[in-house]
NUBA-763928 format. One record per residue (C-alpha): residue in three letters; residue number from 1; y, x, z. Coordinates in steps of 0.05 Angstrom, whole numbers, padded with zeros to 5 digits, always signed. Each point is the difference from the previous one (the first is absolute). Layout:
N
<site><aa>Ala</aa><i>NUM</i><y>Y</y><x>X</x><z>Z</z></site>
...
//
This chain:
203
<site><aa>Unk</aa><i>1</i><y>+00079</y><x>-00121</x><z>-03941</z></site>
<site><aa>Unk</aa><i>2</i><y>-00067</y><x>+00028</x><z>+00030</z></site>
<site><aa>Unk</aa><i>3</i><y>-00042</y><x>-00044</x><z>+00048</z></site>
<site><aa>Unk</aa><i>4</i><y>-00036</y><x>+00008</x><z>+00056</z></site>
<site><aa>Unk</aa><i>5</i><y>-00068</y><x>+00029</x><z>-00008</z></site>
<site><aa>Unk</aa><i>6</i><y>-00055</y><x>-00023</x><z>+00043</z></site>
<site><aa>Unk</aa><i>7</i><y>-00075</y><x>+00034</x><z>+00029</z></site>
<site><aa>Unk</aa><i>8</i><y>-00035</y><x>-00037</x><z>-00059</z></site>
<site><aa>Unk</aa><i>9</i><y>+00050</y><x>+00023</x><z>-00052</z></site>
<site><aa>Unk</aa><i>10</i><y>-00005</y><x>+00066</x><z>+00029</z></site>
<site><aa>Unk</aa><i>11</i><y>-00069</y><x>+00014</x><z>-00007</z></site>
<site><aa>Unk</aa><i>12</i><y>-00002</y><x>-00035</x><z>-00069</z></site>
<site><aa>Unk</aa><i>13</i><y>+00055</y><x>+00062</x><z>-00022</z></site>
<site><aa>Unk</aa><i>14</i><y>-00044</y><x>+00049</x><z>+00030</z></site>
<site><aa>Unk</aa><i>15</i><y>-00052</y><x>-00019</x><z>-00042</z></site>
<site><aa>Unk</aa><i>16</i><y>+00042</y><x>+00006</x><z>-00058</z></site>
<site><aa>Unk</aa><i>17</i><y>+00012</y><x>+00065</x><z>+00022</z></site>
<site><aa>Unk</aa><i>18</i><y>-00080</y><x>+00018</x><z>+00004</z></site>
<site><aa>Unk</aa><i>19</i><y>-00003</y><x>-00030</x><z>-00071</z></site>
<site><aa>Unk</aa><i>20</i><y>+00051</y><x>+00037</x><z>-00038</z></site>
<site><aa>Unk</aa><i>21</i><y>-00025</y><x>+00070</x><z>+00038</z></site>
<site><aa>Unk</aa><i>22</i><y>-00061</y><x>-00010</x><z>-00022</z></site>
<site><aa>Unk</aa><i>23</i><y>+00024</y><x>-00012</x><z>-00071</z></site>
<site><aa>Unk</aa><i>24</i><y>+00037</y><x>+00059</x><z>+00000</z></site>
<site><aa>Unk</aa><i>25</i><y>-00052</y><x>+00032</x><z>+00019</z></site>
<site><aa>Unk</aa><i>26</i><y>-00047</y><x>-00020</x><z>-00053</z></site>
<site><aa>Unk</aa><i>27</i><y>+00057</y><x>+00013</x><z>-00046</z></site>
<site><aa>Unk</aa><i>28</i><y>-00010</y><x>+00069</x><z>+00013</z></site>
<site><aa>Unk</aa><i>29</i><y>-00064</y><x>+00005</x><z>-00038</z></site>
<site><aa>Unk</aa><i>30</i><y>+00033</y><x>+00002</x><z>-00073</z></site>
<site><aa>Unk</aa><i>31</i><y>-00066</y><x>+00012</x><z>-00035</z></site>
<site><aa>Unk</aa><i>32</i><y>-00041</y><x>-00054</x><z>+00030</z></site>
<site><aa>Unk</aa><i>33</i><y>+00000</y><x>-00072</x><z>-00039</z></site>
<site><aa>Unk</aa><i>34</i><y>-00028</y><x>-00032</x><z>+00054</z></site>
<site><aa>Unk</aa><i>35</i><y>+00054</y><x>+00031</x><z>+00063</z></site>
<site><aa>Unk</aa><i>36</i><y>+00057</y><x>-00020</x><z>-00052</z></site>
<site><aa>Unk</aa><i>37</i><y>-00030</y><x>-00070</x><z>-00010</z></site>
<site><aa>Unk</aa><i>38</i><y>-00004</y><x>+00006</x><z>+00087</z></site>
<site><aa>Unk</aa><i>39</i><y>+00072</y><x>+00014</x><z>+00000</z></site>
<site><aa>Unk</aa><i>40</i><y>+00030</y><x>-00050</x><z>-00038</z></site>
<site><aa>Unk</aa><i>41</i><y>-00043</y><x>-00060</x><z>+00029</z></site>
<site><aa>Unk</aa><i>42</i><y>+00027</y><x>+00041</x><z>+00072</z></site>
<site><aa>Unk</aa><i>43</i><y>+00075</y><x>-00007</x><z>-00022</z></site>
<site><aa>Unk</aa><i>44</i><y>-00003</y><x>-00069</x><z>-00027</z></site>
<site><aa>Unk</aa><i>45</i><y>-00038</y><x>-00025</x><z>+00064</z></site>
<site><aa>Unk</aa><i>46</i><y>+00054</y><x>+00036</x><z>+00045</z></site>
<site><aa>Unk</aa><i>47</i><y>+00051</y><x>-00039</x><z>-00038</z></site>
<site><aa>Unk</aa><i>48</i><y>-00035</y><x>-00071</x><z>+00002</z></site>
<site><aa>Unk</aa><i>49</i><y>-00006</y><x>+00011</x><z>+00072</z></site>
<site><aa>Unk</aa><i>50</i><y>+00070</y><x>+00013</x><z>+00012</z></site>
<site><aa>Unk</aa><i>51</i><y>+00017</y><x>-00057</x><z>-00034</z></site>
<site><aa>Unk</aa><i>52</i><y>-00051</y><x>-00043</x><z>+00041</z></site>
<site><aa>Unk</aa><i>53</i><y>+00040</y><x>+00031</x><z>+00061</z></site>
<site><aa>Unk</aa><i>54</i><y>+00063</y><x>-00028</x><z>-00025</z></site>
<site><aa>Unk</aa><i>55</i><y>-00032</y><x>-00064</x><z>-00003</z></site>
<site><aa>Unk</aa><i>56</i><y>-00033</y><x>-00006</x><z>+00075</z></site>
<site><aa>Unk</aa><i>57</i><y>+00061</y><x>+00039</x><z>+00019</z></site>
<site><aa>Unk</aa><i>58</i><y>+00055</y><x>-00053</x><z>-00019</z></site>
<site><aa>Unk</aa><i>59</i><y>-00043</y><x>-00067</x><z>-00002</z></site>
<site><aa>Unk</aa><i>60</i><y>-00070</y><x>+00003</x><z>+00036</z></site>
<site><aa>Unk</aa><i>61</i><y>-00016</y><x>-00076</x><z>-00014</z></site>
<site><aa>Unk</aa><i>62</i><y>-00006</y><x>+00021</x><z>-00078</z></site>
<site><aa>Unk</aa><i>63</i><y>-00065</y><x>+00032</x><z>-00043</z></site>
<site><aa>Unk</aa><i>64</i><y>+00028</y><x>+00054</x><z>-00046</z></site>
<site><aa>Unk</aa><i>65</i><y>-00011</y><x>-00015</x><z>-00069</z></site>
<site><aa>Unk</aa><i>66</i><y>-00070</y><x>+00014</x><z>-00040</z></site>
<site><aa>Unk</aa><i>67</i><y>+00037</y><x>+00040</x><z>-00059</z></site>
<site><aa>Unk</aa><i>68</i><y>+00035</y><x>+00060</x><z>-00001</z></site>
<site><aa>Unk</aa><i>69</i><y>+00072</y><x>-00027</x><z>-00040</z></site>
<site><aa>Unk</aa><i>70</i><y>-00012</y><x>-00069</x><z>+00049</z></site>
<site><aa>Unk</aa><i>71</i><y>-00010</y><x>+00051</x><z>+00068</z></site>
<site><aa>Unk</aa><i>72</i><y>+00072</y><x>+00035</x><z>-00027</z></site>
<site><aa>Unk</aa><i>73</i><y>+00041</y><x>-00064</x><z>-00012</z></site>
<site><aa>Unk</aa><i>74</i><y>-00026</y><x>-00026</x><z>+00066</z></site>
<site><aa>Unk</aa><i>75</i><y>+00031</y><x>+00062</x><z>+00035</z></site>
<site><aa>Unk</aa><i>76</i><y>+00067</y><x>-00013</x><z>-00044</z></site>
<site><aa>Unk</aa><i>77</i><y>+00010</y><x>-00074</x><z>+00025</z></site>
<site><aa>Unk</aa><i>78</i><y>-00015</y><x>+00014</x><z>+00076</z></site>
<site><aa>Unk</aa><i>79</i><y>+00039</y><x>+00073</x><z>-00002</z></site>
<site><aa>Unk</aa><i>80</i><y>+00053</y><x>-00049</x><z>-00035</z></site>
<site><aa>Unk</aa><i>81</i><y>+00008</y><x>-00042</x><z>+00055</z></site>
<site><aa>Unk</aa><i>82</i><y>-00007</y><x>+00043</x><z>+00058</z></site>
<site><aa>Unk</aa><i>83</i><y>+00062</y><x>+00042</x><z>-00035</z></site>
<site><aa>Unk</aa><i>84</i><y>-00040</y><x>+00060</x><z>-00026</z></site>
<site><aa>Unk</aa><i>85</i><y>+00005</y><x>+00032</x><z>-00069</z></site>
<site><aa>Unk</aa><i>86</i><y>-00050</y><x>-00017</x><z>-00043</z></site>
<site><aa>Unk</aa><i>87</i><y>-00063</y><x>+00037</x><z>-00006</z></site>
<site><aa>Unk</aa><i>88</i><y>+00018</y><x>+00073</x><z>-00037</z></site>
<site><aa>Unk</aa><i>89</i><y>-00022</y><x>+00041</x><z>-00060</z></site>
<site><aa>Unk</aa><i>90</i><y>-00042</y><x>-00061</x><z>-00027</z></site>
<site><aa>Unk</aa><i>91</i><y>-00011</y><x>+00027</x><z>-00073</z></site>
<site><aa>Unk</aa><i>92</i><y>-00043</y><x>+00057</x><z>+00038</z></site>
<site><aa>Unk</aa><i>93</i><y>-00035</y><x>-00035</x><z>+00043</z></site>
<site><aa>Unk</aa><i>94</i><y>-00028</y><x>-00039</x><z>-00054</z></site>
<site><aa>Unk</aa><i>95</i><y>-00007</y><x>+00059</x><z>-00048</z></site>
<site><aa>Unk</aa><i>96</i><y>-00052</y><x>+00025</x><z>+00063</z></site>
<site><aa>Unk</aa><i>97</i><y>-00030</y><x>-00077</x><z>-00008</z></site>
<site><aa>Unk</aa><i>98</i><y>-00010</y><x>+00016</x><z>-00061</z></site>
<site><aa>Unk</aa><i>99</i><y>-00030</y><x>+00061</x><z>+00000</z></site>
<site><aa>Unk</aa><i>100</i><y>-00048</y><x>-00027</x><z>+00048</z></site>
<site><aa>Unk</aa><i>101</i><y>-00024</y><x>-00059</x><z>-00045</z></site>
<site><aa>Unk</aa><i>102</i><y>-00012</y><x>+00041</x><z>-00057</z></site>
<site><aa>Unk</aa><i>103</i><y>-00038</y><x>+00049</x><z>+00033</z></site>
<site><aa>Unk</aa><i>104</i><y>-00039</y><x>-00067</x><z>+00047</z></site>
<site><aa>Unk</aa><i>105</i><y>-00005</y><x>-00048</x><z>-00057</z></site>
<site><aa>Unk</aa><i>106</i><y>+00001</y><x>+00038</x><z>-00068</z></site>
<site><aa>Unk</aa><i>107</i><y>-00030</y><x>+00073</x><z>+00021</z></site>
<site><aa>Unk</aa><i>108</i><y>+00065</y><x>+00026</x><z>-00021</z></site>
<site><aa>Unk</aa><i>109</i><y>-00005</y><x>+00067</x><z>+00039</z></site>
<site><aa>Unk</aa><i>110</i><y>+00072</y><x>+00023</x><z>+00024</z></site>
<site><aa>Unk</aa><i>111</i><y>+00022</y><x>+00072</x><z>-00013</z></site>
<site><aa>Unk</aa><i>112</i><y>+00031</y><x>+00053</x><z>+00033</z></site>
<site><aa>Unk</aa><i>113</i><y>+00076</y><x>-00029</x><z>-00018</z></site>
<site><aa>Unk</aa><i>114</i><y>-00017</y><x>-00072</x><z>+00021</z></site>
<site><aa>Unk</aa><i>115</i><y>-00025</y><x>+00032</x><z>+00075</z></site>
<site><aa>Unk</aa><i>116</i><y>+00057</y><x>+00034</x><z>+00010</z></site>
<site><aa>Unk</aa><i>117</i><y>+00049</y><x>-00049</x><z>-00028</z></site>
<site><aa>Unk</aa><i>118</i><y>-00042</y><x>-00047</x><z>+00051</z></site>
<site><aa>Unk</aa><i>119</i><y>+00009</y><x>+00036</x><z>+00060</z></site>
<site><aa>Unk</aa><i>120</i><y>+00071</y><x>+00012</x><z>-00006</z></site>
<site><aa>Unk</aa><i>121</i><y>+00014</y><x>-00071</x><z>-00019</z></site>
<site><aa>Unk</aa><i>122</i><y>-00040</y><x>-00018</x><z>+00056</z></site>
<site><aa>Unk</aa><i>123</i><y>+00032</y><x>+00051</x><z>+00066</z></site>
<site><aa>Unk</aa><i>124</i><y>+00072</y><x>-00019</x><z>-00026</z></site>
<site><aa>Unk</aa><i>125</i><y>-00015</y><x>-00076</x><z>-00009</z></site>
<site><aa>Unk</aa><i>126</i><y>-00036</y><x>+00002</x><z>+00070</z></site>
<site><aa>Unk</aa><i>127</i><y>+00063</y><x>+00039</x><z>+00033</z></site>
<site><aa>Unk</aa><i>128</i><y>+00051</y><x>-00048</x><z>-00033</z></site>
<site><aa>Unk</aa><i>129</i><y>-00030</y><x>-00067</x><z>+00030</z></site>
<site><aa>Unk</aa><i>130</i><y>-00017</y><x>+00021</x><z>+00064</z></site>
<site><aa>Unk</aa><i>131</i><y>+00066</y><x>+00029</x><z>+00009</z></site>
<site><aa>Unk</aa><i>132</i><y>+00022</y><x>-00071</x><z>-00028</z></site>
<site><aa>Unk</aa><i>133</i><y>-00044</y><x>-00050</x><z>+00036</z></site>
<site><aa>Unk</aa><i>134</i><y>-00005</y><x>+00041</x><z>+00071</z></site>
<site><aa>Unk</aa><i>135</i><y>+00053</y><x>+00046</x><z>+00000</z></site>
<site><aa>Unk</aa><i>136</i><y>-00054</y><x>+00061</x><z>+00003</z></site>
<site><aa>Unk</aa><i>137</i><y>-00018</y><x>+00061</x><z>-00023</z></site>
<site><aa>Unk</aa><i>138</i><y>-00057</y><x>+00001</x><z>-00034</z></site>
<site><aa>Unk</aa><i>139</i><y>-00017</y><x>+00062</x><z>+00003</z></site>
<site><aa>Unk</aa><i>140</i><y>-00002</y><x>+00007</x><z>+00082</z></site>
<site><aa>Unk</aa><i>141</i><y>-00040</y><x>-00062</x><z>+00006</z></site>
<site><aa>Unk</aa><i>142</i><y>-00065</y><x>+00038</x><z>+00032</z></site>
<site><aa>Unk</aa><i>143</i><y>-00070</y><x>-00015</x><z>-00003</z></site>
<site><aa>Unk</aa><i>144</i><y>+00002</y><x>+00016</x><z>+00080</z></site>
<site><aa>Unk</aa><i>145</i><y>+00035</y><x>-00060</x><z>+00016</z></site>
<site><aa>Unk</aa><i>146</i><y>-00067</y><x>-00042</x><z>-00013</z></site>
<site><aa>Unk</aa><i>147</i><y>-00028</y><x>+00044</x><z>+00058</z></site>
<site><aa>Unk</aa><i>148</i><y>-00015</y><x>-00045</x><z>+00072</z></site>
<site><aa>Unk</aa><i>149</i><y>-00004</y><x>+00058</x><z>+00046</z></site>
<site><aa>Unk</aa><i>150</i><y>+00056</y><x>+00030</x><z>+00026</z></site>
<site><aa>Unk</aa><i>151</i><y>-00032</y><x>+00068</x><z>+00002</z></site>
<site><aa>Unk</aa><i>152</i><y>-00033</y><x>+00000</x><z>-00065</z></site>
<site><aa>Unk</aa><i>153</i><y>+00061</y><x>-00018</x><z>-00032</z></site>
<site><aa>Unk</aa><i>154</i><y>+00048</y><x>+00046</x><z>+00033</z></site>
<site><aa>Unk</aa><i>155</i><y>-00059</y><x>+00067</x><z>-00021</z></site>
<site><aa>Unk</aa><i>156</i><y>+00010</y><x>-00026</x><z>-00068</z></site>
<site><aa>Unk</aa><i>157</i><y>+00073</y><x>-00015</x><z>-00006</z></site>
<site><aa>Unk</aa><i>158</i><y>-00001</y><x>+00072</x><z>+00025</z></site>
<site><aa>Unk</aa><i>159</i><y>-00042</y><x>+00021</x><z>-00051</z></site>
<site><aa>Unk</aa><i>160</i><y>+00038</y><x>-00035</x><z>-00052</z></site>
<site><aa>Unk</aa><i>161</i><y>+00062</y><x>+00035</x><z>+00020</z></site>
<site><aa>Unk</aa><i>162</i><y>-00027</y><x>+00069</x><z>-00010</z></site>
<site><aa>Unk</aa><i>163</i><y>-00026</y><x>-00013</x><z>-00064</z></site>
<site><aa>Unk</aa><i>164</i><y>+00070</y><x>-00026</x><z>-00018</z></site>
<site><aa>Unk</aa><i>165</i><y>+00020</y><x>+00062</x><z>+00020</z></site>
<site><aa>Unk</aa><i>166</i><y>-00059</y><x>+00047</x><z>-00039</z></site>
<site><aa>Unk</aa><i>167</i><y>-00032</y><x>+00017</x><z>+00073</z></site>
<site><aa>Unk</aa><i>168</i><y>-00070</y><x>-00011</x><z>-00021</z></site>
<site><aa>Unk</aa><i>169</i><y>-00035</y><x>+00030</x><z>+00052</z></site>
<site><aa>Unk</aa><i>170</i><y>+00044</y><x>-00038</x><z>+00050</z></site>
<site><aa>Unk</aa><i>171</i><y>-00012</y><x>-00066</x><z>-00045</z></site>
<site><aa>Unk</aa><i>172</i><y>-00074</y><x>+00016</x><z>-00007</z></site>
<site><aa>Unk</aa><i>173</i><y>-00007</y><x>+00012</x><z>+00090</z></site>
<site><aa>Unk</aa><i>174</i><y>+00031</y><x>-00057</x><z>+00009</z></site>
<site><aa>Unk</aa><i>175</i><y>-00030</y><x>-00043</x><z>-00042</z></site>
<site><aa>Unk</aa><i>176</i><y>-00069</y><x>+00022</x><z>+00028</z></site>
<site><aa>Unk</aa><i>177</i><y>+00027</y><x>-00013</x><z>+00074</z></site>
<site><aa>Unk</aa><i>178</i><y>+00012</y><x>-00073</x><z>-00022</z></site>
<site><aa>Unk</aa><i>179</i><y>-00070</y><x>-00005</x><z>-00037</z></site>
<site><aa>Unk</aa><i>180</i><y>-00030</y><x>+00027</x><z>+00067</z></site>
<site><aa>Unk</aa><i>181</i><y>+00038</y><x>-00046</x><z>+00050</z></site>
<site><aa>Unk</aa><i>182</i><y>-00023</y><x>-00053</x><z>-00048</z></site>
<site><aa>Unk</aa><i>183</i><y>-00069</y><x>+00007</x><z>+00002</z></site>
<site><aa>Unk</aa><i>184</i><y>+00001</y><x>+00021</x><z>+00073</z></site>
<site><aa>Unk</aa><i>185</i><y>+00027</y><x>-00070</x><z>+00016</z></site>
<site><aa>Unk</aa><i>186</i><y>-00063</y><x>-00029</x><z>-00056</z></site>
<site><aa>Unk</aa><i>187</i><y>-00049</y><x>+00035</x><z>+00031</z></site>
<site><aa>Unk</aa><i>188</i><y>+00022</y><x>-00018</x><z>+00075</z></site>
<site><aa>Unk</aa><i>189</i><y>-00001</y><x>-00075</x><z>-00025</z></site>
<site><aa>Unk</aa><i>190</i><y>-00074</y><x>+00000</x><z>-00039</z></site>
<site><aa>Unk</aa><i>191</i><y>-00030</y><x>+00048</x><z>+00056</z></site>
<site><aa>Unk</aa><i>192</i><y>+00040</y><x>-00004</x><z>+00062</z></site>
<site><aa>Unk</aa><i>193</i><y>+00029</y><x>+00050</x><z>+00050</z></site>
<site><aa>Unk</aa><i>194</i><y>-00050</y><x>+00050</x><z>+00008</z></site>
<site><aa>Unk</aa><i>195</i><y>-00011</y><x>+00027</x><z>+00076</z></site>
<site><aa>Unk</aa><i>196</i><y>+00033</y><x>+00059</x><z>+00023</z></site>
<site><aa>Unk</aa><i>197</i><y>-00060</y><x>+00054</x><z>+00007</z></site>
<site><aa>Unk</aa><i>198</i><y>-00007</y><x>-00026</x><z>-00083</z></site>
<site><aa>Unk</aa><i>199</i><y>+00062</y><x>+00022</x><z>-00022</z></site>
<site><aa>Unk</aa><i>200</i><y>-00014</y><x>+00075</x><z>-00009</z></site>
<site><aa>Unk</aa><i>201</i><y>-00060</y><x>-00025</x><z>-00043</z></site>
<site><aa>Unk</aa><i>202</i><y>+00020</y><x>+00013</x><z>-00081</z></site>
<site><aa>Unk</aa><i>203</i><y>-00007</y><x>-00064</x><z>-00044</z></site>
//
């Protein structure tokens, strides 16, 4: 049965959510060593800080566990006792661990195969416990909910929906409206609100 998810545990999944896109993202670049290396440490950090999420999310009064295998039979025990499956797909999880070792500790670089095994071990093990822990999507958790103000968040939830839908030009205008409110609301802080006959003046 999913629990309740609270601001901290939010954030801590958007975050995730940073990590892996940025891991897919270096994934991308198949013929650089050092972007694949980029990617896996990216995927195996999203996971360990999932993980950590379960942790805070069901007891707050413990530390998560140093290692990776301790960190994963933590999660069991507390999802155990809240009444939540067990943590999912563990065999690739720790085939990304791994990866990552090798390629940390023994300059074992990864290929092309272990990447992509890597990120799709990664988005479906990241989908299943969310969807198991919080009762969420993973995939419409948005980086925009980390966003204070009201009207920078609701340019860029607007932007985000017109990418969604392939309306780049859309996305792109209102992603710059946001980015200009923003540092509108910067610049009156730093400098002030300048006097009226100043306002025509161009910065």
């Amino acid at each position: 049965m999913p629990i309740p998810i609270d601001a901290i545990t939010r954030k801590k999944l958007i975050l995730v959510k940073q990590l892996y896109q940025q891991a897919v993202v270096q994934s991308a670049s198949q013929h650089s060593i050092i972007s694949r290396i980029l990617a896996i440490i990216g995927f195996d950090l999203a996971i360990e800080t999932v993980l950590r999420a379960i942790v805070g999310s069901l007891d707050p009064s413990k530390t998560p566990a140093d290692g990776f295998q301790g960190l994963i039979q933590q999660c069991d025990s507390l999802l155990a006792a809240a009444g939540c499956n067990p943590i999912p797909d563990k065999a690739n999880i720790q085939h990304i661990h791994s990866i990552r070792n090798d390629a940390q500790h023994k300059a074992k670089y990864p290929n092309e195969s272990d990447v992509s095994d890597s990120r799709t071990y990664c988005r479906d093990f990241l989908q299943k416990v969310v969807a198991n822990v919080w009762g969420l999507d993973f995939e419409r958790i948005s980086l925009t909910d980390a966003i204070q103000n009201k009207k920078v968040r609701q340019f860029l939830t607007e932007a985000e929906t017109a990418l969604n839908h392939k309306d780049y030009q859309q996305a792109i205008h209102q992603a710059a409206a946001g980015l200009t409110w923003a540092l509108n609301r910067i610049r009156t802080a730093v400098v002030g609100r300048l006097p009226s006959f100043a306002r025509a003046i161009p910065w």
